[in-house]
C-alpha positions in Angstrom: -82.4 -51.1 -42.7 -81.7 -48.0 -44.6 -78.6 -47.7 -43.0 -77.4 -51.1 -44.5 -79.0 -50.4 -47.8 -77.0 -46.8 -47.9 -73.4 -49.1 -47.1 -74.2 -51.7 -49.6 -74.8 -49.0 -52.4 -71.8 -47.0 -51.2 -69.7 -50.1 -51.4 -71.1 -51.1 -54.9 -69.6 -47.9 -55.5 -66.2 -48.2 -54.3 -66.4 -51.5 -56.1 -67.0 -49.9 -59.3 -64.5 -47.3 -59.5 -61.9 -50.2 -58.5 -62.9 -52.3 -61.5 -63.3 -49.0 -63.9 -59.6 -48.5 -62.1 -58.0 -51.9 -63.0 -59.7 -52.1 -66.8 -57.8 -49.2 -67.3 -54.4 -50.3 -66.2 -55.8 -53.3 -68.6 -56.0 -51.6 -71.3 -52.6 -50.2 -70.6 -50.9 -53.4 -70.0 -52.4 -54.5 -74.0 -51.4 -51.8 -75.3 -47.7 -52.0 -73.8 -47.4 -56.1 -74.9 -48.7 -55.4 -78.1 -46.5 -52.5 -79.0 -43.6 -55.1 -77.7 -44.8 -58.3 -79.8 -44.6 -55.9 -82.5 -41.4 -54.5 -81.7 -40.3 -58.3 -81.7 -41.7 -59.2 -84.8 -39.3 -56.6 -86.0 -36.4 -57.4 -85.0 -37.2 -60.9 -85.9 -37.5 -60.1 -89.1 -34.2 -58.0 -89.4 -32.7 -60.8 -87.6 -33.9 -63.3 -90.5 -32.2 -61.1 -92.7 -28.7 -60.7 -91.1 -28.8 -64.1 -91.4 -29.6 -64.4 -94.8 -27.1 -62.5 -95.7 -24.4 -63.9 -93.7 -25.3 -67.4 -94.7 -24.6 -66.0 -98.1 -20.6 -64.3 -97.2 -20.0 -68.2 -95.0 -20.9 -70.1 -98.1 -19.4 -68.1 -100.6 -16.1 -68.2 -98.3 -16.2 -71.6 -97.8 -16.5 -72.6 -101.3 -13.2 -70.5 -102.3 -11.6 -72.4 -99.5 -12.7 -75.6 -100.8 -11.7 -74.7 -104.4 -8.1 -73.1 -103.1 -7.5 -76.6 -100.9 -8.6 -78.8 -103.7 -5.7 -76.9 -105.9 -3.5 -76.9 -103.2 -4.0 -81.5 -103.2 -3.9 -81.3 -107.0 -0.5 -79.4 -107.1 0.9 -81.2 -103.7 -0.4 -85.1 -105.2 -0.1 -83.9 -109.3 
């Protein structure tokens, strides 16, 4: 009897110190996808920004184009 009681407390134990074990890498793993979400979040928003400012350069561009075809129609047709 005591010799069962002695195993089931030594395997509670072992038990414990597995789970203490695995909340640790837990924690871990949290830390590492939070330091990454925010690492995405970043370059998300420097992402936003390239494109803000190259939306800016393609419209600006296409416009002259436009303008510079619309002269080139006026003089070819005028």
């Amino acid at each position: 009897m005591f010799a069962r009681i002695n195993h089931e407390l030594a395997e509670r134990e072992a038990l414990e110190q597995q789970r203490q074990g695995l909340l640790k890498k837990k924690q871990g793993l949290i830390a590492d996808n939070k330091k990454r979400k925010e690492d995405l979040a970043s370059l998300d928003r420097e992402l936003e920004g390239f494109i803000d400012v190259s939306g800016s350069f393609v419209l600006r561009g296409f416009q002259r184009v436009w303008k510079g075809w619309n002269m080139l129609m006026l003089c070819v047709l005028g």
